[in-house]
VEXGU-795016 format. One record per residue (C-alpha): x, y, z; residue in three letters. Coordinates in steps of 0.25 Angstrom, whole numbers, padded with zeros to 4 digits, always signed. Layout:
residues N
XYZala;...
end
This chain:
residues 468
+0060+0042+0022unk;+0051+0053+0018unk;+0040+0054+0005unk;+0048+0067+0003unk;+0062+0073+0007unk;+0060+0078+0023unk;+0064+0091+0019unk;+0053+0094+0008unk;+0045+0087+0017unk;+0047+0094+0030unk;+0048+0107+0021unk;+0032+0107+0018unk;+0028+0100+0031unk;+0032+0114+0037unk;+0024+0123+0029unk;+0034+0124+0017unk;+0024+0128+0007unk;+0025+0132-0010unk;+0017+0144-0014unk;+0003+0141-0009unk;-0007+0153-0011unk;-0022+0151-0004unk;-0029+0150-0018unk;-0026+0148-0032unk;-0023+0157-0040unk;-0030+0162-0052unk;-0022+0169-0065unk;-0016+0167-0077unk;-0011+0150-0080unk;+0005+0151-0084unk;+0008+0146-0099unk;+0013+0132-0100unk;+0028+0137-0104unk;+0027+0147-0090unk;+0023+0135-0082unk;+0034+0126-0089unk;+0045+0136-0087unk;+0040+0139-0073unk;+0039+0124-0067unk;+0032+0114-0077unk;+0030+0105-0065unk;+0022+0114-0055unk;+0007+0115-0054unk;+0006+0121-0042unk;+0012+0134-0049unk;+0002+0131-0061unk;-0010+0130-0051unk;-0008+0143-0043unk;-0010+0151-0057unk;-0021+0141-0061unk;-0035+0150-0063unk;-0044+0139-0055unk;-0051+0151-0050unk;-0055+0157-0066unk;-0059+0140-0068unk;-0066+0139-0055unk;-0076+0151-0061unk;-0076+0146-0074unk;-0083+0133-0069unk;-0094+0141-0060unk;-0096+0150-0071unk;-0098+0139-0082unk;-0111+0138-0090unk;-0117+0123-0096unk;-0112+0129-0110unk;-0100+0130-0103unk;-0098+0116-0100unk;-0103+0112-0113unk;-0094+0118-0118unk;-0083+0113-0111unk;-0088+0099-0115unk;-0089+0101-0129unk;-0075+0105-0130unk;-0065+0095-0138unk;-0052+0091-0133unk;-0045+0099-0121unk;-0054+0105-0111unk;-0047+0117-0102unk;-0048+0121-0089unk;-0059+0130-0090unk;-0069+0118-0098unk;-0066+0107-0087unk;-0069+0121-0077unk;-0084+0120-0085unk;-0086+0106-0083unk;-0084+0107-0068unk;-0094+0120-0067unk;-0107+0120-0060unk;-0114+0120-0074unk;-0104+0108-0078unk;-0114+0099-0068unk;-0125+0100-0079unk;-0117+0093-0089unk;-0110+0082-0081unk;-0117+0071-0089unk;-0111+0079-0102unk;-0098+0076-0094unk;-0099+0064-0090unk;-0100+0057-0104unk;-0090+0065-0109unk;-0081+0061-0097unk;-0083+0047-0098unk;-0080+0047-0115unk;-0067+0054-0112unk;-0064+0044-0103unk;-0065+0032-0110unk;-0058+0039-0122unk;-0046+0041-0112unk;-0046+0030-0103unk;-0054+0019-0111unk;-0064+0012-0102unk;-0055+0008-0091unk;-0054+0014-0075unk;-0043+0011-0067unk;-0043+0005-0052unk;-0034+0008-0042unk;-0033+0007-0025unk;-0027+0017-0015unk;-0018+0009-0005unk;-0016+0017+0007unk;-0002+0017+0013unk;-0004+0025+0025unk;-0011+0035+0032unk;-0001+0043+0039unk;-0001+0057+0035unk;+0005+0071+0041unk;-0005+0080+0032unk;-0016+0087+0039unk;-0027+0086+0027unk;-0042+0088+0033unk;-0048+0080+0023unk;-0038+0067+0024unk;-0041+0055+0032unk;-0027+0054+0033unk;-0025+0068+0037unk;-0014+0069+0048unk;-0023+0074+0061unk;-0034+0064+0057unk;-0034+0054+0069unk;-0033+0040+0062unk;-0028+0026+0062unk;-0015+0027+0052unk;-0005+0017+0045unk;+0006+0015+0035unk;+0006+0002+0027unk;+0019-0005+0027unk;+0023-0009+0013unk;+0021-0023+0015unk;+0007-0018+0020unk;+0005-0010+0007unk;+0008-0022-0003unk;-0002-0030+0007unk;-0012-0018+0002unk;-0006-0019-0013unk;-0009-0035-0014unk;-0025-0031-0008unk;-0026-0022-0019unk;-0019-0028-0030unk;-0027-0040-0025unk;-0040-0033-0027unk;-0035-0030-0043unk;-0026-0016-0040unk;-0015-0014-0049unk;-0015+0003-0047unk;-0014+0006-0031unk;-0013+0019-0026unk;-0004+0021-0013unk;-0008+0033-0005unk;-0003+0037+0008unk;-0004+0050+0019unk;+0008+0059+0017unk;+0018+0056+0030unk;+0033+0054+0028unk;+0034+0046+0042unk;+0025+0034+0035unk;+0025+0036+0021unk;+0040+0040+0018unk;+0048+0038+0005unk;+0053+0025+0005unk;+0039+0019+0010unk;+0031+0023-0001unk;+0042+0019-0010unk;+0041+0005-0004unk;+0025+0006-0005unk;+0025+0008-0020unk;+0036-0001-0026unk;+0029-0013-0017unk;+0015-0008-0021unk;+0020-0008-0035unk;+0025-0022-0035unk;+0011-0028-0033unk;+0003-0016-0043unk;+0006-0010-0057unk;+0001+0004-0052unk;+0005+0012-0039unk;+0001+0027-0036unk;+0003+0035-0025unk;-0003+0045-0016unk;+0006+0050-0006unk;+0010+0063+0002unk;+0017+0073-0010unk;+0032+0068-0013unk;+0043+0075-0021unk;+0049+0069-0033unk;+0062+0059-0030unk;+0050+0054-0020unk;+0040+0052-0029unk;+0050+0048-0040unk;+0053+0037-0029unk;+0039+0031-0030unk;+0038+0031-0044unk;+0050+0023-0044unk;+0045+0013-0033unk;+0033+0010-0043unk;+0023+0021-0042unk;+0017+0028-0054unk;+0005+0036-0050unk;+0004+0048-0039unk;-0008+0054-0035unk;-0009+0066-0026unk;-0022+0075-0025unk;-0020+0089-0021unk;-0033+0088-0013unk;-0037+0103-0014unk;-0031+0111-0024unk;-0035+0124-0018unk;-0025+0128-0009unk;-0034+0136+0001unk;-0044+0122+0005unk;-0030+0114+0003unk;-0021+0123+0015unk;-0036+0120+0024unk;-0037+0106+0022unk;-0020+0103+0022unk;-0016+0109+0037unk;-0005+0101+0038unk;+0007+0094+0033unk;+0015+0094+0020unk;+0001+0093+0011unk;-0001+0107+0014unk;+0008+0111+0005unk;-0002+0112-0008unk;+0009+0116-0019unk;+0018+0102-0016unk;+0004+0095-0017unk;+0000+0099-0029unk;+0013+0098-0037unk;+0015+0086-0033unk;+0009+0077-0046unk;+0021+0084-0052unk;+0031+0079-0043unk;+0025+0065-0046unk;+0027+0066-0061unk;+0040+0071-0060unk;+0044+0059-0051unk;+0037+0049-0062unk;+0023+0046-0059unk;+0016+0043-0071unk;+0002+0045-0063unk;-0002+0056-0057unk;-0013+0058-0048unk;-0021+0073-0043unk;-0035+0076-0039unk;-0042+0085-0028unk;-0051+0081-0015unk;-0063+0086-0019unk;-0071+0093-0005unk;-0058+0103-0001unk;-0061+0114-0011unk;-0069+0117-0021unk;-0073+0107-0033unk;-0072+0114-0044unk;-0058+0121-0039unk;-0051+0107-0037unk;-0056+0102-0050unk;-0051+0113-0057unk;-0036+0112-0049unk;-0037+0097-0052unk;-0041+0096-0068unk;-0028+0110-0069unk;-0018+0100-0062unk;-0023+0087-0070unk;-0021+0094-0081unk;-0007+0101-0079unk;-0002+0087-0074unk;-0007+0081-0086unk;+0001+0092-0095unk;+0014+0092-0086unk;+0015+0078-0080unk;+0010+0072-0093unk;+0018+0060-0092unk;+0010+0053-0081unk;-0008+0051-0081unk;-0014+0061-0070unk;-0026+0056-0064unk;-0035+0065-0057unk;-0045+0059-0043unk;-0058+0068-0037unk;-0058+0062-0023unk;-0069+0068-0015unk;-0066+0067-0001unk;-0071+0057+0007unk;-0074+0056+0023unk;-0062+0052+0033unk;-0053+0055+0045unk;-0055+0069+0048unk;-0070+0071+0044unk;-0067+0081+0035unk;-0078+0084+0026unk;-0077+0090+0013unk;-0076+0106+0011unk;-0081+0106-0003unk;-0090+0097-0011unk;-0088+0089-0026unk;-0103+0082-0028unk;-0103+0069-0035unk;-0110+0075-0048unk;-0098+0088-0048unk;-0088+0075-0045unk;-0092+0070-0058unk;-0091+0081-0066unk;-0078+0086-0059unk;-0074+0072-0066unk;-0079+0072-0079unk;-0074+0087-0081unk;-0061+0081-0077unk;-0060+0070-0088unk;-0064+0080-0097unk;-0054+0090-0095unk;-0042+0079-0094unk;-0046+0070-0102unk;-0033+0060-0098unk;-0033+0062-0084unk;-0037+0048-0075unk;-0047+0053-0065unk;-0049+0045-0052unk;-0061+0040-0046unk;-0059+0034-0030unk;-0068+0028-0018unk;-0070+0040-0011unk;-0082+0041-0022unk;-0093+0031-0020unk;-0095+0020-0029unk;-0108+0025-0037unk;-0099+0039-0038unk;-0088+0031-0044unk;-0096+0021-0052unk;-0104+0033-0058unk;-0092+0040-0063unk;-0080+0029-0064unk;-0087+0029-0080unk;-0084+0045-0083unk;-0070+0047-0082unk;-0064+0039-0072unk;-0050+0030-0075unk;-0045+0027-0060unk;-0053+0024-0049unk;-0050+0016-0035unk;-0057+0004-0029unk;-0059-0001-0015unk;-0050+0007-0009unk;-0045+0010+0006unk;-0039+0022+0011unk;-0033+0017+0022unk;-0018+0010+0024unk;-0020-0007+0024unk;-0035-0004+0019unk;-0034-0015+0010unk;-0027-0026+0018unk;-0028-0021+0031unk;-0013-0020+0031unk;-0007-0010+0044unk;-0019-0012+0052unk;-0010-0016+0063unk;-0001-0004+0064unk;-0010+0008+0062unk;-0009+0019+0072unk;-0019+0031+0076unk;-0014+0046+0075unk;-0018+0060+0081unk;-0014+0071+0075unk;-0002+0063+0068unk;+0001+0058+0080unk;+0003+0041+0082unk;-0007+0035+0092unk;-0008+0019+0094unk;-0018+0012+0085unk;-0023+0008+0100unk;-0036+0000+0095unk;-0039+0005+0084unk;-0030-0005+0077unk;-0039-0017+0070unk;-0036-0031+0075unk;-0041-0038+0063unk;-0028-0045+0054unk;-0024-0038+0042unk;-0027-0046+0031unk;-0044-0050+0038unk;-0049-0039+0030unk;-0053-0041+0016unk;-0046-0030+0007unk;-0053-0021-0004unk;-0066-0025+0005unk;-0070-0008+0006unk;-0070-0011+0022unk;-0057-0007+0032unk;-0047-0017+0034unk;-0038-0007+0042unk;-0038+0002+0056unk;-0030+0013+0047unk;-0040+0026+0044unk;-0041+0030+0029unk;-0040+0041+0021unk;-0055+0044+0017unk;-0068+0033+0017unk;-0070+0027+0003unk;-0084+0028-0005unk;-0084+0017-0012unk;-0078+0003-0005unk;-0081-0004-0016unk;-0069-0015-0019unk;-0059-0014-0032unk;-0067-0024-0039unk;-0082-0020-0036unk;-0076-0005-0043unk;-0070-0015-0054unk;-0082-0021-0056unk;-0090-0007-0056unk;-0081+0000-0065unk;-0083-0013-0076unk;-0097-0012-0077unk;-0096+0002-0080unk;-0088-0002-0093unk;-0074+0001-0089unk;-0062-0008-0086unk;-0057-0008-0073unk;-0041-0007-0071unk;-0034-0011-0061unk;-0018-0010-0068unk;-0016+0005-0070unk;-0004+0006-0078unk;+0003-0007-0086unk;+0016-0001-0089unk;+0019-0014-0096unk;+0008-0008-0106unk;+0013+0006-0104unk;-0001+0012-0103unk;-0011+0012-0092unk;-0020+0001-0093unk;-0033+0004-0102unk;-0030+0020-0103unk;-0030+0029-0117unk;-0016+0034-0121unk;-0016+0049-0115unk;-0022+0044-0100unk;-0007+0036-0099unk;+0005+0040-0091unk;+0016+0045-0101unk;+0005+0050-0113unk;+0001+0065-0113unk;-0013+0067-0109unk;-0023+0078-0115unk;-0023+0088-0101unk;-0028+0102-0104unk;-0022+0114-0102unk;-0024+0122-0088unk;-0022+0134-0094unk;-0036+0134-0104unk;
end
């Protein structure tokens, strides 16, 4: 079984591309009613007629009073006042930001942050992406859980307090086929309330056949929205093909995901350019897939397999007020804070606008348990080689899980910056005078747990209009 048909698959393995110009273009934004009758599910359309350009010189041109006012304005911000608060004069009034940020917050979310752990189901991949630890070339020991081998990571994590577990895996249909992830996420959701997943793009019967199995959140970053940096870093295999990426949110909503996830890898392109593209798709998602809670991640990348190193550069201050410009503008929208940020990064910010952050997690299949230690295999170029001695003698269960430290041979995707375990994070995130969260969704209750009315799957949140 294949994640998607073998036709649609093979078509955009050999170079089946959608219209795919080198750089945005600029012009005049299509009236809602045009864009309904044309496709009122297609944002890749919308984007390509997306001024980003016209917004990008906007925020180098805005003065403090511009910023000001963009702050003091009540209600709805648009396009153009979250550009202000991004700008290089925007940096003078972070602080400004910051208190505002953190109010709005609590106003929306009440004084709660939500904990979650990636578990890694493999590491098998056929893309070619120069910033992935995982990337297909990259020569590295690799595995692919078995689903008993997952629940064994399941019960390590639910163990350590996780009700809300994120399954990602690489994109390849040999390891990580149809029924497997189908099995993976009804046994994962037999032991926790909350399952999300981040997987190579599918269509919709496929994803609608994980949201049956027991999922209810998908989370897919388009890593670089502009196309240029993205056909540089993507050299092979079916993620080259930006347009299916980036429509993809949509695809999940229509197949029933009531969560969706979307964010940028800032160091591909420039800052401001990714924070403009992300903030104009939160929003459209918000507007046209209103039905489900969008959340919105800023990962930076982080040192792994390959040695890439970044091509751009997102310091911690501009992190900060990339952040608290994003609450601002979508009021509603969970923003996600991960381990690839240190732990004084994350316990400095974790108070101004974050809902969803992730705790002593592992990047790597069996990092919890140790579990597939014994069958992992080395490859070249994509090519399997034996394991040879590179495969650990120690049994599975000697290692102590959320411990920060390596319990398995299996390469991960990128290092963490903060190792701390699940309840150290717990512990931090209470002394800041919020209440940690494990369970993130109590259907039984019909809400999430802890979160105002309009931050809920299924209530219409405030998202402004792209077009202003």
């Amino acid at each position: 079984m294949w994640p998607v048909s073998r036709r649609s698959w093979s078509r955009r393995w050999h170079g089946w591309v959608t219209k795919d110009p080198a750089t945005s273009v600029g012009g005049r934004v299509e009236t809602r009613k045009e864009s309904q009758l044309a496709d009122p599910m297609n944002f890749s359309d919308e984007y390509d007629r997306l001024p980003i350009r016209e917004w990008l010189d906007a925020s180098h041109s805005a003065t403090t009073a511009d910023v000001r006012s963009a702050l003091g304005r009540g209600g709805t911000m648009g396009i153009l006042d979250f550009a202000r608060l991004i700008s290089p004069a925007g940096a003078g009034e972070i602080e400004a930001m910051a208190r505002r940020s953190s109010a709005l917050t609590r106003q929306r979310f009440g004084r709660v942050i939500r904990l979650f752990a990636p578990l890694y189901l493999s590491n098998e991949c056929i893309n070619n992406c120069s910033y992935c630890g995982f990337s297909r070339d990259n020569a590295i020991l690799r595995v692919t859980l078995s689903v008993e081998e997952v629940v064994r990571e399941t019960r390590a994590l639910k163990d350590a307090g996780f009700r809300n577990v994120l399954l990602v895996a690489g994109e390849h249909p040999r390891f990580v086929s149809d029924g497997y992830l189908q099995e993976c996420v009804r046994a994962v959701a037999a032991l926790v309330p909350g399952v999300s997943i981040e997987v190579g793009p599918m269509e919709v019967p496929e994803y609608r056949s994980v949201v049956e199995a027991g999922a209810e959140g998908l989370v897919v970053y388009q890593e670089t929205y502009d196309r240029a940096v993205y056909q540089t870093v993507h050299t092979l295999g079916p993620k080259k093909d930006f347009a299916w990426r980036l429509a993809t949110p949509e695809r999940g909503y229509e197949a029933g995901f009531r969560r969706l996830g979307i964010g940028a890898l800032f160091g591909l392109a420039d800052w401001r350019w990714e924070a403009l593209s992300v903030a104009a798709h939160a929003a459209w998602l918000m507007r046209r897939c209103w039905k489900a809670q969008v959340t919105l991640s800023l990962p930076r990348l982080r040192p792994c397999a390959g040695e890439f190193q970044p091509l751009t550069h997102l310091g911690d201050r501009e992190w900060v007020q990339l952040m608290c410009a994003l609450r601002l503008f979508l009021p509603d929208a969970g923003l996600v804070l991960s381990t690839r940020e240190p732990a004084s990064m994350r316990d400095g910010v974790m108070p101004l606008g974050i809902t969803l952050v992730s705790a002593g997690s592992h990047t790597e299949p069996g990092g919890y348990t140790g579990a597939g230690r014994d069958k992992v295999h080395y490859t070249r170029r994509g090519r399997i080689e034996s394991a040879g001695e590179w495969v650990g003698t120690a049994a599975e269960g000697a290692a102590k899980p959320m411990s920060g430290g390596k319990v398995t041979t299996a390469a991960g995707q990128f290092d963490i910056a903060d190792d701390r375990s699940p309840r150290e994070v717990a512990r931090v995130i209470a002394s800041l005078g919020f209440e940690p969260v494990w369970k993130d969704w109590d259907e039984a209750l019909g809400g999430g747990a802890g979160g105002a009315g309009a931050s809920q799957p299924g209530v219409q949140a405030t998202a402004p209009d792209i077009q202003t």
